[in-house]
C-alpha positions in Angstrom: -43.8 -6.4 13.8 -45.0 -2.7 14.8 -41.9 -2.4 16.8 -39.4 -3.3 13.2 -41.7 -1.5 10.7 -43.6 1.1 13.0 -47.2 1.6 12.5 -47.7 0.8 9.5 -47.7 -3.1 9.7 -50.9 -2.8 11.3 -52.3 -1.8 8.1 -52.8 -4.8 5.3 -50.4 -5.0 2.5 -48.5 -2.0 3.7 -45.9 -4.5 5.5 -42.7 -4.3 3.2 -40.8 -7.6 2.9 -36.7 -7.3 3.7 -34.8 -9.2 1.2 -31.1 -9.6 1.3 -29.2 -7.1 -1.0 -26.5 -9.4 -3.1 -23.3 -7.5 -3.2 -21.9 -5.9 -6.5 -19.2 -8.0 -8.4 -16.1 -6.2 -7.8 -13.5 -6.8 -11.0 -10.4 -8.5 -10.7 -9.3 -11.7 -8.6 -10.3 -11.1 -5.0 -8.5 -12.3 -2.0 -9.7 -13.5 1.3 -8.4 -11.3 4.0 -6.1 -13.4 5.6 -4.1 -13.5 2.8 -4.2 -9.6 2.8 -3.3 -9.5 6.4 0.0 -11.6 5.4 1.9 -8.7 4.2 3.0 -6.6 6.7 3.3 -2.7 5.7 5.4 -0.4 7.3 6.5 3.1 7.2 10.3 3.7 6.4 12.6 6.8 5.6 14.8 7.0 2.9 18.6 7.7 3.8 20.0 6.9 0.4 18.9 7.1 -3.2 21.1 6.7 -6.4 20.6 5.7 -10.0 20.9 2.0 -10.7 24.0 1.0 -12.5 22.4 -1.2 -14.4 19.0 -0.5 -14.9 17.4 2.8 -15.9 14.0 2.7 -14.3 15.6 1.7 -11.3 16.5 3.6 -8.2 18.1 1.8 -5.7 17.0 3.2 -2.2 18.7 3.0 1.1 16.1 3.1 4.1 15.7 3.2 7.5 12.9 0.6 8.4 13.1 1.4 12.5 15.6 -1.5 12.9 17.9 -0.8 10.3 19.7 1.6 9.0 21.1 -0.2 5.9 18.5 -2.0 4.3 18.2 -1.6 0.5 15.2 -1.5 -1.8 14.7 -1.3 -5.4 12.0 0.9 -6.9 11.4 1.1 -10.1 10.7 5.3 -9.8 13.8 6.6 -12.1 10.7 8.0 -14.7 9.9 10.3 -11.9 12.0 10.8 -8.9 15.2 12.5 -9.0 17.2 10.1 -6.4 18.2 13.7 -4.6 14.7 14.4 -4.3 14.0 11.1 -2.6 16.3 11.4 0.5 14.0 12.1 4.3 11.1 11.0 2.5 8.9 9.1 4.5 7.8 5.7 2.0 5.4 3.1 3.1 7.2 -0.5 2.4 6.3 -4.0 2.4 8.2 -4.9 5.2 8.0 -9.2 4.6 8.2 -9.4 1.1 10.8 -12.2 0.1 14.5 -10.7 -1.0 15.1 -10.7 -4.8 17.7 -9.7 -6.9 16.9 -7.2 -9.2 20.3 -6.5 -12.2 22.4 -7.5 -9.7 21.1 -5.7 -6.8 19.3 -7.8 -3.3 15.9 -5.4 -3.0 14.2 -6.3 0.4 11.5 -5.5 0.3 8.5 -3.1 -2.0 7.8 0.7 -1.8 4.2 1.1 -2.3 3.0 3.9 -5.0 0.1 4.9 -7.0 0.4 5.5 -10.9 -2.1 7.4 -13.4 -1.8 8.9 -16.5 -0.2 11.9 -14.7 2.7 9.3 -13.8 3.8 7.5 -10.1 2.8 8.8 -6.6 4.4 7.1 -3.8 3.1 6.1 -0.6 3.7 8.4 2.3 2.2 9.3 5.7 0.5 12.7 5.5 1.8 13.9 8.7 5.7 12.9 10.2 5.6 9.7 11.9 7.8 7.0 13.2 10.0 4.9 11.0 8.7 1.2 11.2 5.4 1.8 12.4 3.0 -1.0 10.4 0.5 0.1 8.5 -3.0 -0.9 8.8 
């Protein structure tokens, strides 16, 4: 025991028990981490951007995801990006997410952002970096 608690579990009493800790509840649903570790995240660059045609939060994005150069996402950004503004970002995506169609439009795949009460923050390296690189 001296060489866990030092000299003072040669004294009586003065020998602290170690309990366990429980950990906090976190809110919300949690998720094991292998279902985490399913999506694969990627960085991308945006090539394209332009307004939906039919849908006004909608921009639809044309990216290069380091194997293509023509793959199209949806975001639903038009609130607060000007498409112009968009185009050599670097985005972070989710690079597996099943296709859907969104008004009319295949997206393939998610741009990741943050949103507050100052609006939506998306995703992005903080230093340049290679389009398709996953993100861990």
């Amino acid at each position: 025991l001296e060489e866990i608690y030092g000299s003072a579990a040669k004294g009586k009493g003065n020998v602290k028990k170690k309990t366990k800790s429980k950990p906090k509840q976190l809110d919300g649903n949690l998720v094991e981490y292998h279902d985490f570790a399913k999506l694969k995240l990627i960085t991308a660059k945006i090539l394209r951007a332009e307004k939906h045609p039919k849908a006004d939060n909608l921009i639809v994005l044309t990216i290069d995801d380091g194997k293509r150069q023509d793959r199209t996402i949806c975001a639903g950004i038009a609130g607060e990006y000007d498409p112009s503004n968009l185009i050599n970002k670097q985005i972070v995506i989710i690079d597996n997410l099943k296709p859907r169609k969104l008004r009319g439009i295949i997206s393939e795949g998610m741009v990741l952002a943050a949103e507050d009460e100052n609006g939506i923050s998306l995703l992005q390296p903080d230093r340049k970096i290679s389009t398709g690189v996953q993100v861990r």
